[in-house]
Structures are given as structure tokens and as C-alpha cells.
C-alpha positions as CSV (number, residue, x, y, z in Angstrom):
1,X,28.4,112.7,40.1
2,X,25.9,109.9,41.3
3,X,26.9,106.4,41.6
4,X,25.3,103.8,38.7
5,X,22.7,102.0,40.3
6,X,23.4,98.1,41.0
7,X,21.1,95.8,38.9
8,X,20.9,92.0,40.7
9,X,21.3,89.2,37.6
10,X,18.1,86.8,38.2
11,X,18.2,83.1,38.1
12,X,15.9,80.2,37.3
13,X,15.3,77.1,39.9
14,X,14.4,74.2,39.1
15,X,11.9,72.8,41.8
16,X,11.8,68.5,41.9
17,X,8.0,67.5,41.9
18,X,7.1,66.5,45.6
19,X,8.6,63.5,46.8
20,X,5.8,60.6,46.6
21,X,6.6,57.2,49.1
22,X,3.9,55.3,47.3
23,X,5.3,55.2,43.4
24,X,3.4,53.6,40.7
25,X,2.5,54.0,37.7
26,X,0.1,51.7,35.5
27,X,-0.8,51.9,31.8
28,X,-4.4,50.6,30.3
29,X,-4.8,49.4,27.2
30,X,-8.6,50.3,26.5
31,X,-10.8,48.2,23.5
32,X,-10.6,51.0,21.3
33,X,-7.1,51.0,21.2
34,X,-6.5,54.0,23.3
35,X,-3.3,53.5,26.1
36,X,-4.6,55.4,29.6
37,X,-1.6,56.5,31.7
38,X,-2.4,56.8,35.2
39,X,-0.2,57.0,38.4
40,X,3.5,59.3,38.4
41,X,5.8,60.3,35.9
42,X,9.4,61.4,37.7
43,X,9.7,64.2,34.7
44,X,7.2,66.4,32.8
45,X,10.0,65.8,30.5
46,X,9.4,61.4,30.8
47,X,5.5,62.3,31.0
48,X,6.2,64.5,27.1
49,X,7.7,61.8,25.7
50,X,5.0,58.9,26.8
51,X,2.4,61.9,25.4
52,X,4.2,61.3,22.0
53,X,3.6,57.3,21.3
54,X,0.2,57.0,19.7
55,X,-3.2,57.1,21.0
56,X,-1.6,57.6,24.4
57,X,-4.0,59.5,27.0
58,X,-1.3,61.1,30.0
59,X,-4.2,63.8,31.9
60,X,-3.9,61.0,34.8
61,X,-0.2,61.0,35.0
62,X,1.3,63.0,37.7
63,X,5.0,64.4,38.5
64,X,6.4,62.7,41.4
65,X,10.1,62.2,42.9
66,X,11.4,58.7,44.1
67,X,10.4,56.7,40.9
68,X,12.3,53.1,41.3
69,X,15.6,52.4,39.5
70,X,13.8,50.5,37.1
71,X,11.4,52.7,36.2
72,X,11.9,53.1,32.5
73,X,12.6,49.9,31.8
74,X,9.3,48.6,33.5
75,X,7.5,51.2,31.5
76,X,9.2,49.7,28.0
77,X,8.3,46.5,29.2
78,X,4.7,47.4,29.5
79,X,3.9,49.1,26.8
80,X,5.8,46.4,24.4
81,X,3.1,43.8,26.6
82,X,0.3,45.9,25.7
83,X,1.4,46.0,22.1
84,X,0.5,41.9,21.4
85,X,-2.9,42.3,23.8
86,X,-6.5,44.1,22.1
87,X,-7.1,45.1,25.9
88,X,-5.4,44.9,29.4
89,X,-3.4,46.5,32.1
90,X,0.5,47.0,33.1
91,X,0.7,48.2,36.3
92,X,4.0,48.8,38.8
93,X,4.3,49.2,41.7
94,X,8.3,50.3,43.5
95,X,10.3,47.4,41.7
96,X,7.1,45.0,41.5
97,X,5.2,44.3,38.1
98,X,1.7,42.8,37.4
99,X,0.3,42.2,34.1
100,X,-3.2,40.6,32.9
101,X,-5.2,41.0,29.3
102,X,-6.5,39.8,26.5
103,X,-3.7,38.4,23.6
104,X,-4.6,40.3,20.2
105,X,-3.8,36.9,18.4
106,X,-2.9,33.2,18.7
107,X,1.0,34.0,18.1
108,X,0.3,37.1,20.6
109,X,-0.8,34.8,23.0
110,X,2.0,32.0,22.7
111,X,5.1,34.7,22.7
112,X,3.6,36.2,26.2
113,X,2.6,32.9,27.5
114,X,5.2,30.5,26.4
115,X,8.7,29.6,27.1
116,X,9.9,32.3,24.7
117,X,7.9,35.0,27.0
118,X,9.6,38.5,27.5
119,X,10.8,39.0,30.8
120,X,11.3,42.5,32.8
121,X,15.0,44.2,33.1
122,X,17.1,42.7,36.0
123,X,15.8,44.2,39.4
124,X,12.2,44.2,38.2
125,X,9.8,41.3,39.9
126,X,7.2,40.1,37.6
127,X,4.6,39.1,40.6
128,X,1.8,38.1,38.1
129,X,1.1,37.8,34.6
130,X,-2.7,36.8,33.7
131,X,-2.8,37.0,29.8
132,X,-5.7,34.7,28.0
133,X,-6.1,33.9,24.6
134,X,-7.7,35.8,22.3
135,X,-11.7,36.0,22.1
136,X,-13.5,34.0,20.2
137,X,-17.3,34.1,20.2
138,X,-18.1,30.8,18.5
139,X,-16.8,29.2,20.7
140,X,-16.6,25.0,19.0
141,X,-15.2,21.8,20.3
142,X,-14.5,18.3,19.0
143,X,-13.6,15.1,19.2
144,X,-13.7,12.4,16.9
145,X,-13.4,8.9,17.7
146,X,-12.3,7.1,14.6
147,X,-12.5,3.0,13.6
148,X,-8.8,2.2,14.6
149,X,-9.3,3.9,18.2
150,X,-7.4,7.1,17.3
151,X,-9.1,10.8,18.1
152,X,-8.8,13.7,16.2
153,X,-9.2,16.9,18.4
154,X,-10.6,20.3,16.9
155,X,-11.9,23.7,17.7
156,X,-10.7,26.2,20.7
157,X,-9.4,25.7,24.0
158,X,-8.3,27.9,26.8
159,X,-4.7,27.1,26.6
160,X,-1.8,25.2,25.6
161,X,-1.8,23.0,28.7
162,X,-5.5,22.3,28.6
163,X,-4.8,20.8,25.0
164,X,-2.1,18.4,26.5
165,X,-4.4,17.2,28.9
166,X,-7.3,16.0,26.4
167,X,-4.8,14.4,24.0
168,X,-3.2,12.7,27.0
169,X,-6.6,11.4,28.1
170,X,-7.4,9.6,24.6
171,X,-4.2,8.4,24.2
172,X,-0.6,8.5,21.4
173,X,-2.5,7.7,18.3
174,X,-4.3,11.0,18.9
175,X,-4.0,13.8,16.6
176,X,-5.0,17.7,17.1
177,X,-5.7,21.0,15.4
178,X,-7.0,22.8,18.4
179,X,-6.7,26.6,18.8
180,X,-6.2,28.5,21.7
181,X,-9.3,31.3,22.5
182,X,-10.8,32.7,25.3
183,X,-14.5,33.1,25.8
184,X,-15.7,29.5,26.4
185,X,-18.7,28.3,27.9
186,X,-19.2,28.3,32.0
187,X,-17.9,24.8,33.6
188,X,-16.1,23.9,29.8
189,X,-13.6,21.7,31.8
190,X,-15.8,19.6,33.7
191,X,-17.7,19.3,30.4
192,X,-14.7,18.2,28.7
193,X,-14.1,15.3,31.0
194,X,-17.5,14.2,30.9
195,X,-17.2,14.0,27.1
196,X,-14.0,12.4,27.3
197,X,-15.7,9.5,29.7
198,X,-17.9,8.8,27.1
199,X,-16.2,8.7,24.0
200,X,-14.3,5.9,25.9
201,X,-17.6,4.0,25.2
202,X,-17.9,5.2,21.7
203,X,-16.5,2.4,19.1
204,X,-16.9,5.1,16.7
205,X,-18.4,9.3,16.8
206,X,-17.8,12.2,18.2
207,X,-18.8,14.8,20.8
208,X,-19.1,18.3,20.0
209,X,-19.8,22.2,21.4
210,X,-21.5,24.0,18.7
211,X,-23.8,27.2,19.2
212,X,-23.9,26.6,23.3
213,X,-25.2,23.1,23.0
214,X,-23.1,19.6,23.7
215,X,-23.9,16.7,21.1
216,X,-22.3,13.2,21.7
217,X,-23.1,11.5,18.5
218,X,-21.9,7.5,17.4
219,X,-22.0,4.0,17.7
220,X,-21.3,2.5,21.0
221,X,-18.8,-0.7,21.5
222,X,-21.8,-2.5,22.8
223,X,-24.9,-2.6,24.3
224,X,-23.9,-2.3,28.2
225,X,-21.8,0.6,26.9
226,X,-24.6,2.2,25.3
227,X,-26.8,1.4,28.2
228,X,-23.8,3.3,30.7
229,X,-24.0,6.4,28.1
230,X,-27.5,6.4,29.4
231,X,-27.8,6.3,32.4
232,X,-25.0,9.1,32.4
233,X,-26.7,11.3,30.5
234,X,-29.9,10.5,32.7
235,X,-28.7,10.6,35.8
236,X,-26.4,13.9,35.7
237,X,-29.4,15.5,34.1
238,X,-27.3,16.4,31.1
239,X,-30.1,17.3,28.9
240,X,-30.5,20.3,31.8
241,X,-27.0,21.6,30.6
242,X,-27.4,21.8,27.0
243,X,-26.7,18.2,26.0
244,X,-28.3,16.2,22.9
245,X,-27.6,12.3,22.5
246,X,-27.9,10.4,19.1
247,X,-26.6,6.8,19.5
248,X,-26.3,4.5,16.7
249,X,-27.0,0.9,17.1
250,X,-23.9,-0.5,19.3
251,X,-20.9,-1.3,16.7
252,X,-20.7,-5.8,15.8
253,X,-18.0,-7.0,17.7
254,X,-15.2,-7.4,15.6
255,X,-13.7,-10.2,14.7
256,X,-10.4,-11.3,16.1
257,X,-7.2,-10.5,14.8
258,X,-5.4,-13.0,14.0
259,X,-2.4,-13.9,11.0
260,X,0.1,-16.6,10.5
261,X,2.8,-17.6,7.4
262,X,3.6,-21.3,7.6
263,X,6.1,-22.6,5.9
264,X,6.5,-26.9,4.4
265,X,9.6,-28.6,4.5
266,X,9.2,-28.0,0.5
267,X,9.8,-24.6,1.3
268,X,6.4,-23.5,0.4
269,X,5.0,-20.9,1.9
270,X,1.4,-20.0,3.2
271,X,-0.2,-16.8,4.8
272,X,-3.4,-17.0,6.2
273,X,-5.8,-14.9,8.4
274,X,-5.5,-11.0,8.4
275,X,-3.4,-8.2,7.9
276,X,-3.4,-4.5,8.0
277,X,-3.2,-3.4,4.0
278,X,-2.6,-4.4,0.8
279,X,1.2,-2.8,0.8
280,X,2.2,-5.4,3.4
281,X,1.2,-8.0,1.3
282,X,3.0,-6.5,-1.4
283,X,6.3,-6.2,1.0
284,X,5.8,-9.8,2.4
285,X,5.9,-11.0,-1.2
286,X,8.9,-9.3,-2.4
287,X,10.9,-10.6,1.3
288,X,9.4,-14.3,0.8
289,X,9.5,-14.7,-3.2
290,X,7.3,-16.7,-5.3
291,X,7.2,-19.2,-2.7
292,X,4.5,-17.7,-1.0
293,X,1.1,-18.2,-1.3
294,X,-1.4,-15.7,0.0
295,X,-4.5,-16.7,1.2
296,X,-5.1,-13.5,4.3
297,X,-7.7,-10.7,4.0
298,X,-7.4,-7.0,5.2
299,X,-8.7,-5.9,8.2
300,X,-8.4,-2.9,10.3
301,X,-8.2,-3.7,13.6
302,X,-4.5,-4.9,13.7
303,X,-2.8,-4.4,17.0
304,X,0.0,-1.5,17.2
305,X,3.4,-2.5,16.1
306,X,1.9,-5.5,14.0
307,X,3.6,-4.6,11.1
308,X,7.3,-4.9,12.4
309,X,6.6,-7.6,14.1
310,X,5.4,-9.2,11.4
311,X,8.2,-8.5,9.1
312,X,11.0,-9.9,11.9
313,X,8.8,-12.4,12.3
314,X,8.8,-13.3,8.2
315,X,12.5,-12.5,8.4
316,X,12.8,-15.4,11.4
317,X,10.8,-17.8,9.1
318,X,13.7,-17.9,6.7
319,X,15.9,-19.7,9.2
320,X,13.5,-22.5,9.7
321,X,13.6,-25.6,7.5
322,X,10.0,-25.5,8.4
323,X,7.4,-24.1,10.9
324,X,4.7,-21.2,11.6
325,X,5.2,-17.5,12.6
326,X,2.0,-16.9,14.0
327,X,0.4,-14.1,16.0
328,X,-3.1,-15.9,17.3
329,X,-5.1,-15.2,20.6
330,X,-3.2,-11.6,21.1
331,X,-0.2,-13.7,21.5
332,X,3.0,-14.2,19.1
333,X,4.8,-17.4,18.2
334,X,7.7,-19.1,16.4
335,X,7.8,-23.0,16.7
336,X,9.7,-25.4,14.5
337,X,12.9,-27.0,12.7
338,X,15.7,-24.8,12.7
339,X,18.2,-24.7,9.4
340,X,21.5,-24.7,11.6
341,X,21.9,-25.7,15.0
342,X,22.7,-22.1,15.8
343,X,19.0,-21.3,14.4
344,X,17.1,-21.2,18.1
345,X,19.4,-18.7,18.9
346,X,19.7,-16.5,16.1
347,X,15.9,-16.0,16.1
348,X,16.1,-15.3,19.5
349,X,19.0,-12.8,19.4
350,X,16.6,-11.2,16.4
351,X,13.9,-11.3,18.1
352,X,14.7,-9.7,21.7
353,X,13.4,-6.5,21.2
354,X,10.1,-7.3,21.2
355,X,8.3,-8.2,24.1
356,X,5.9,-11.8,24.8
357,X,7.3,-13.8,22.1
358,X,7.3,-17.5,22.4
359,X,9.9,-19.4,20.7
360,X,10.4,-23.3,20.2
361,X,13.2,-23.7,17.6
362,X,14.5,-27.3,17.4
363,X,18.2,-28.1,15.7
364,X,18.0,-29.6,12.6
365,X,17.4,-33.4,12.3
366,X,20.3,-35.1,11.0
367,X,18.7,-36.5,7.1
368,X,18.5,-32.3,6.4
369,X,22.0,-32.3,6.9
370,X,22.6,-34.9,4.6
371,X,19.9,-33.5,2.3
372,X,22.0,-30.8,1.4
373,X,24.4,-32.8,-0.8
374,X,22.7,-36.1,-1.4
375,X,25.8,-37.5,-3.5
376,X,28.0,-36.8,-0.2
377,X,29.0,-39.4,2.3
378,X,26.8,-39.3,5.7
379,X,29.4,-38.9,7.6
380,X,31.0,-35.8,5.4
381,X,31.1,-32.7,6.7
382,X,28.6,-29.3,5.7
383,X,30.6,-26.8,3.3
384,X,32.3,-24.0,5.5
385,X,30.2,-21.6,3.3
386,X,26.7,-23.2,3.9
387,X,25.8,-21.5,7.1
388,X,27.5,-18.6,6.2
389,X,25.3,-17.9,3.3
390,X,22.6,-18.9,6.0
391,X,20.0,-15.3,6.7
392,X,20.3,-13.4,9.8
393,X,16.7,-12.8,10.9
394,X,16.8,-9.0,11.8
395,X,14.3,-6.8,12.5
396,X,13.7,-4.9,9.1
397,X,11.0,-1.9,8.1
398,X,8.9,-2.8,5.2
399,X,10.9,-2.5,1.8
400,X,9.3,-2.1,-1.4
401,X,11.5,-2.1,-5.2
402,X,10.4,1.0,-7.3
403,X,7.8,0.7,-9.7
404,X,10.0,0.2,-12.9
405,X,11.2,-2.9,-14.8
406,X,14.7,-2.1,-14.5
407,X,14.6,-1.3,-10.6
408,X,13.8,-4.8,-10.0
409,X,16.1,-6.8,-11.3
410,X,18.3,-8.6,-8.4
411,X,21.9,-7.1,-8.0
412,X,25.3,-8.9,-9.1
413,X,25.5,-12.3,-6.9
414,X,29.6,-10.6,-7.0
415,X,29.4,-6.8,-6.3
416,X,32.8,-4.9,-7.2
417,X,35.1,-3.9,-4.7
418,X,34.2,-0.8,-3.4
419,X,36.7,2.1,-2.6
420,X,36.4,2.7,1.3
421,X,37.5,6.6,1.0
422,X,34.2,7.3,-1.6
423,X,31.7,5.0,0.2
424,X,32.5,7.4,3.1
425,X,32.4,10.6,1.4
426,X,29.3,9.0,-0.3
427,X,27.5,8.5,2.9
428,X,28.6,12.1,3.9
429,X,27.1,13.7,1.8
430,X,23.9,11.8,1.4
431,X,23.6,12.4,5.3
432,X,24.2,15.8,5.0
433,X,21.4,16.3,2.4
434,X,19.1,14.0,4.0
435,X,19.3,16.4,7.2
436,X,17.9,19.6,5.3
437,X,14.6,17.6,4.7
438,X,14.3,19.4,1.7
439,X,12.6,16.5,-0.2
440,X,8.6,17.7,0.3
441,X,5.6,16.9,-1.1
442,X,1.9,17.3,-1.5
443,X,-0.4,17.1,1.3
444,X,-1.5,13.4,2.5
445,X,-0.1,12.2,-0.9
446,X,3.1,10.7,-2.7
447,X,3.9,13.3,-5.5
448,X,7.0,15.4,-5.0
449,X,6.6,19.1,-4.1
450,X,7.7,22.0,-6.5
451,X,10.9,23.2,-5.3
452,X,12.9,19.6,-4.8
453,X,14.4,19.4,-8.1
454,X,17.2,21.0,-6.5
455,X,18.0,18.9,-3.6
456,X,17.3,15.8,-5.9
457,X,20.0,16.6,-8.2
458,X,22.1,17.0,-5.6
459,X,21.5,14.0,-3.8
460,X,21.9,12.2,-7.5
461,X,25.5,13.8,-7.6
462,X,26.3,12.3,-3.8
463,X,24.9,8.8,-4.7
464,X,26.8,8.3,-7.9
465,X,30.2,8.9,-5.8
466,X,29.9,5.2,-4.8
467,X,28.4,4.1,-8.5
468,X,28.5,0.4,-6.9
469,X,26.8,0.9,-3.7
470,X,23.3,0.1,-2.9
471,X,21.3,2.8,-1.2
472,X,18.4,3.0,1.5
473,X,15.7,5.4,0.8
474,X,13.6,5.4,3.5
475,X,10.1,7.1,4.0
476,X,8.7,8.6,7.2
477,X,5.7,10.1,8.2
478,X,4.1,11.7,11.4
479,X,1.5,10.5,13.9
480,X,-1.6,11.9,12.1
481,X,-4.6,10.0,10.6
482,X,-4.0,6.1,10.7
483,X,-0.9,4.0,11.2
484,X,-1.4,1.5,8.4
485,X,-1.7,4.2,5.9
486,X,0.8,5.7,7.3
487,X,3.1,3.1,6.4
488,X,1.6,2.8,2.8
489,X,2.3,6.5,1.9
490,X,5.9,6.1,3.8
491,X,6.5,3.5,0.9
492,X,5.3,5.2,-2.1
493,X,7.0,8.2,-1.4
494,X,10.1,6.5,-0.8
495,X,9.3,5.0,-4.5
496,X,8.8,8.7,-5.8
497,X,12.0,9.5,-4.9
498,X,13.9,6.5,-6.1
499,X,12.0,7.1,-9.7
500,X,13.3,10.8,-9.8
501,X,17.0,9.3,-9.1
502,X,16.7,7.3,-11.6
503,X,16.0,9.5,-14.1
504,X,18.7,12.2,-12.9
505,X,21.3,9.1,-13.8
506,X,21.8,6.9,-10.6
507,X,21.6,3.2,-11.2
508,X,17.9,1.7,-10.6
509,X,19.5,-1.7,-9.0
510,X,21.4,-0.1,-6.9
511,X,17.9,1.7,-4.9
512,X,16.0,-0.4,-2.3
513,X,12.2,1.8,-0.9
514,X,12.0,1.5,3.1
515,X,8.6,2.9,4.7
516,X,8.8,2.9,8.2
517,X,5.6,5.2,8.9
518,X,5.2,6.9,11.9
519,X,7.3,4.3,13.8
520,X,10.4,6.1,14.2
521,X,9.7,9.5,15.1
522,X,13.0,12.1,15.6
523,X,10.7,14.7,17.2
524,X,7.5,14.8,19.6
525,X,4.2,14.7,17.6
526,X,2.4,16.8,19.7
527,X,3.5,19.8,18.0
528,X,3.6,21.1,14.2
529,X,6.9,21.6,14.6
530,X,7.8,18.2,15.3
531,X,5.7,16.7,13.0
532,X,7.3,18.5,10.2
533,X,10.3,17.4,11.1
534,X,9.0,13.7,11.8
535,X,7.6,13.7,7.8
536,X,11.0,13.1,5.8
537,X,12.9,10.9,3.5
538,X,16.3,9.9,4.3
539,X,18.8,8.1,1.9
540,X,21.7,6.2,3.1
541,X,24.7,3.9,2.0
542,X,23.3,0.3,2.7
543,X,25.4,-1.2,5.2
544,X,27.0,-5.1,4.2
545,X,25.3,-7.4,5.9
């Protein structure tokens, strides 16, 4: 009988792709969407399962050995990059990454420029990452020099830090709604800072990109300024580069700003020269009574931080028997007869925060002291309550009562006894609330958002936990547009709140309106983000004085 023959089983070996020393890889993302793989896959298994994310092109991609530990993770990286771009490139190279595109959007751009940008696995170097904003083909530029000195930057810049730099150059008042875009003009920078030298000598106008040509555009603070724009524009042969100039007569000097209250040793009151709006007037005649007598005009050209000055100033005045606050010549003043002998140096403990104040308070001569009870002995001693009852000057924002009868009538001379334990809770809460910012309204105005009914109510419910208590509601805003009407809006919002407390039940005496304005920011105004939270009304327990 033959012997079966022997049949050999087979088997199947796997051969690795050829080792490759130089491994890379890179990815394009082209303009019409489509995502080029070019380089070494370590699989044909990792090269099928790039071929299955969309609009992927892998004919470039070849199998190679001795990909980089971080291969995968690099790729991932890459392709989530080239997700937020409308064209560029990942490329690595062993463990070393480069990047560079175009950002499909504004908020593309920011996440993979900014602080919040991705960044590759651990072991993975990003070497280079050269992502510009998106493009923009109208490319526009502005800035706008208003009466008050403040600019308002608009249009497109290259980036984020380029925007710093221009608002830094015109200075804090500044405001901006610049964009970020690629795609602008050749030498845009060094036309920038030519524009920014000579809106220096612009009392008012702007200077502008639009359709490829410069335009500077305005009044000029004065002849030899107008004469210097000029000779600029001459002699850098401006007009060569695209640039039109249409100068206004130069502005009229304006006059200077000066304001004083002066008080008689009737106690009458006088306020002469200028001040910044009709709401301060309103506010120095609530603080100073019916004692005052206003005789000052408006005018715009107040200097920064006049108005709480001013008010610390008013606030000093009502320690003098009599005397001026002044602020004349640029310079600010308090000179004459104290009330107490301790007068000199409460004003000067009040007014220490400020800066270049001169202050001659003189004690009291001795027929005032006598004055005060004219049926007392000379020799008799003042009442151990008189100087107690004496104001502190403090440095106060501008305070305004609501706009109803009942809110203005003057509290109880006695207040009750409050209950320690609820004024606490009280001032919890309200605090609490206050820090949600909830309370919103319409744009640039003083009418209450839909939406704050809810917050209100419950700020009503906190403030009627101390039913005796007087409460703060104070306005803020941001930096943007002017600083005077800044402080007028702070007010009347302030008052828009107070009248929606008072008709959800809290005691109209009890609510004092505080605008501050943009003067005490909690955030940087250089960003949206920080305005918003700048803009907000906070209400607070008044503290005894």
C-alpha cells in the first residue's frame, strides 16, 4: 500500500514597510476645502482611516517604518488646526511641528492665536506657528479724533497686538471696535504711525483707509499745526502713496477752564465759571441746598477727574465758615475760615488723595465761637455736640435723589435702632445679587432691559430685610464715548433702578442714586469683556457716617 502524500500547511507574513530615517508627514488644507496628505503613513491600516475623514486626498501618502512616538497625536493636532483655517499647512517633522495658514474666522483666529491656543501632546515641539487673520478684501481704517481729545478706532487690523499699540499711542480715553483681518495694504504700519502723528495735531477729524487711498480729514488745533500737517504731507510726498488732505480752518482756541463755589460768612453760596454738564449742577445743588446760587455755564473742555474733585472740593466747603473752592489757572484751591479749629486738618486729611491741591484753612476767630449761642457768656464753653454734628469732608461720587416726590423727602433726624444680625444679612445678600450684574439695560440709554424684573424683585426682598436702613445704588459705566456723559447716564440709571424698587415695596427715603461713571472700573476697558463687566449697578447698605 503507498504511503499518503505530505501536504505543507502555508502561512501568511506580514512584511513592515521599509524602514524610512527621514519621517514626516504634512497635511494641506487647499482653498477649496480639500485636505492633501503627503509624506508617510506607518500603516496602510493609519493611511485607511485618514482616507475616511472628508474631502481627504491620501495618493501622496506613503507606508514607512520609524514614525515618532507622537505620531498620531501630531496628526490629530493637525487636522483639528486645519479645521479653524480656510487654507494652510501642518507639517511634522520626527517630534517637531510647524504650522502657518489663514484663520477661517475672527473667533478661528483668536482660539489659535491667543492665550487659550491648543497646544501639541507632551513630547511634540511646536517650532512655529504662523496663522493670520482671516482675509478681508476691503480692507478700511479709522480713527476719529473727537472734541474732548478721546479717539474712537474702527475697521481691520493685522492682529490683536497691533490694536494695543494704536490705542496706546492716542491715549486711556480711547475707545475701539477694530477687527482683526489679513490682507492690508503694503507698508499699513508705517502708514498707521504717520496717521497717528497727525491726528496729534487734529483738534478734531479723522484719518481713514478706504478703497486703497489715505484721507486725513479735520480741523487743526491751530495754524502752526496746520502748517506742520503740511509740510508733512509735502515733504514725504504723501500724495505719491495714495494720500488726500482736507483741512478745516484751525479749531478757536478755547477758552480756559476754569470754576469756583464761594461761600459768605451768611452762608450763601455762589458758583461761578464752568462746569462739565447740567447733572453736576443738579448734584452740587442737592449737596449744597438752597443756599446756592448758580451762576456757571457748561463747557466741554473740563480736565479729567474734575468732577470728583469738584465734589470733595464742595464737600470741603462745608467746613468753612467761609471761603472759595476754586480750580483756576489748571491749579486747585481751598483758602479761608475754618468752622472748628480741627477744620485745616480735616480738609486736609479729606483731601489727600488728590494731587496739587493748595490749602490755607485758618481756625476760627473767636466772635464765631461766641456767635453760636449769643445769649451764652464769652467765656462759656461750645456744646460737646457742636463739632460732632460738624461734616466730615470726604471724597463722595455724585449723588442724585430719584425722580419722585416721595424719594426726596429728608430721612428721620432719629433713625430707629437697627438689628446688627439683619443689617448684615441685608448687605449679604444685596452684595450677592449686585455681583451677578444682572441689572441690564438698553444700549447708551437709562431704561431697564427685559429680563431684570427677576433680579429686581429679588434685590427688593434683600433690601426690605433691614426696613430702616438707607441704601447706595450706585451706577457705573465703561470707558466708551465721553466721560461727562458718562457720568450723567451712571446717574439716571441708578435713578431707574431706585424707581423700580420703589414700586416692588422698598421705602423711597430710604434710596440715595450714586453715578460714579467710568471712574471706577473693576475690569480693563480694553476688552468687551471688561467693559461689560465695568457697566453695572451695585446696591449696598449705606454705612453710618
Amino acid at each position: 500500500m503507498a504511503a499518503a502524500p505530505v501536504v505543507a500547511q502555508s502561512s501568511v507574513v506580514t512584511v513592515p514597510p521599509p524602514v524610512v530615517q527621514d519621517y514626516w508627514v504634512s497635511i494641506s488644507r487647499q482653498p477649496n476645502g480639500i485636505l492633501v496628505f503627503d509624506g508617510y503613513a506607518p500603516s496602510d491600516a493609519a493611511r485607511t482611516s485618514f482616507a475616511q475623514t472628508p474631502s481627504v486626498d491620501v495618493s501622496f501618502l506613503k507606508l514607512g517604518s520609524g514614525a515618532p512616538a507622537g505620531y498620531d497625536a501630531a496628526v490629530a493636532f493637525g487636522l483639528s488646526a486645519l479645521g479653524r483655517m480656510s487654507e494652510g499647512r501642518f507639517a511634522l517633522r520626527d517630534d517637531v511641528i510647524t504650522l502657518s495658514g489663514i484663520a477661517a474666522t475672527q473667533a478661528d483666529f483668536l482660539g489659535l492665536t491667543g492665550p487659550q491656543a491648543p497646544k501639541p501632546a507632551s513630547g511634540l515641539i511646536l517650532a512655529k506657528s504662523e496663522v493670520t487673520a482671516p482675509l478681508e478684501k476691503n480692507y478700511t481704517f479709522s480713527l476719529r479724533k473727537q472734541g474732548n481729545g478721546s479717539v474712537v478706532a474702527s475697521g481691520f487690523v493685522p492682529q490683536p497686538s497691533f490694536e494695543q499699540r494704536v490705542l496706546a499711542a492716542v491715549g486711556p480715553r480711547s475707545s475701539s471696535t477694530l477687527r482683526f483681518a489679513s490682507g492690508e495694504p503694503v507698508n499699513f504700519e508705517r502708514a498707521v504711525d504717520e496717521a497717528l502723528s497727525l491726528l496729534d495735531r487734529l483738534q478734531t477729524g479723522e484719518v481713514k483707509l478706504e478703497n486703497g487711498s489715505w484721507l486725513i480729514s479735520g480741523a487743526p488745533k491751530s495754524a502752526a499745526d496746520a502748517n506742520a500737517i503740511r509740510t508733512s504731507f509735502s515733504d514725504d510726498r504723501m500724495a505719491e502713496g495714495g494720500w488726500s488732505l482736507a483741512l478745516s480752518d484751525p479749531a478757536p482756541e478755547a477758552a480756559a477752564f476754569n470754576w469756583r463755589l464761594e461761600k459768605s460768612d451768611t452762608g450763601a453760596i455762589t458758583m461761578t465759571g464752568a462746569v462739565p454738564t447740567e447733572a453736576f449742577k443738579r448734584v452740587i445743588a442737592l449737596r449744597l441746598g438752597n443756599q446756592l446760587r448758580d451762576e456757571a455755564s457748561i463747557a466741554d473742555n473740563a480736565p479729567d477727574g474734575f468732577i470728583t474733585e469738584a465734589l470733595a472740593a464742595a464737600d470741603a466747603l462745608t467746613l468753612l465758615n467761609a471761603g472759595t473752592v476754586s480750580y483756576e489757572n489748571g491749579k486747585w484751591s481751598i483758602v479761608g475760615e475754618g468752622e472748628s479749629s480741627e477744620a485745616d486738618q480735616q480738609i486736609t486729611q479729606a483731601m489727600s488723595a488728590f494731587d496739587g491741591w493748595t490749602i490755607e484753612v485758618s481756625a476760627p476767630a473767636e466772635s464765631s465761637v461766641a456767635a453760636q449761642d449769643p445769649d451764652a457768656p464769652a467765656d462759656q464753653p461750645v456744646p460737646a455736640d457742636a463739632e460732632a454734628s460738624t461734616p466730615t469732608a470726604t471724597a463722595e461720587p455724585i449723588l442724585a435723589n430719584p425722580e419722585v416726590d416721595v424719594a426726596t423727602s429728608v430721612a428721620p433726624a432719629t433713625p430707629p435702632v437697627l438689628n446688627a444680625d439683619d443689617i448684615a444679612a441685608c448687605s449679604a445678600s444685596l452684595s450677592q445679587l449686585s455681583a451677578q450684574n444682572g441689572i441690564l439695560f438698553k444700549s447708551g440709554a437709562a431704561v431697564l432691559a427685559e429680563g431684570t424684573d427677576v433680579i429686581l424683585r429679588a434685590m427688593a426682598t434683600a433690601a426690605n430685610q433691614c426696613p430702616s436702613a438707607a441704601l447706595d445704588v450706585a451706577g457705573h459705566t465703561d470707558s466708551d464715548g465721553v466721560a461727562s456723559a458718562n457720568l450723567a447716564l451712571s446717574v439716571s440709571r441708578a435713578e431707574a433702578v431706585i424707581n423700580a424698587l420703589i414700586a416692588l415695596g422698598v421705602d423711597a427715603s430710604r434710596l440715595y442714586a450714586i453715578g460714579y461713571g467710568d471712574a471706577q472700573p473693576v475690569a480693563d476697558n480694553d476688552t468687551q469683556a471688561g467693559k461689560a463687566q465695568n457697566r453695572r449697578i451695585v446696591v449696598s447698605v449705606r454705612q453710618p457716617q
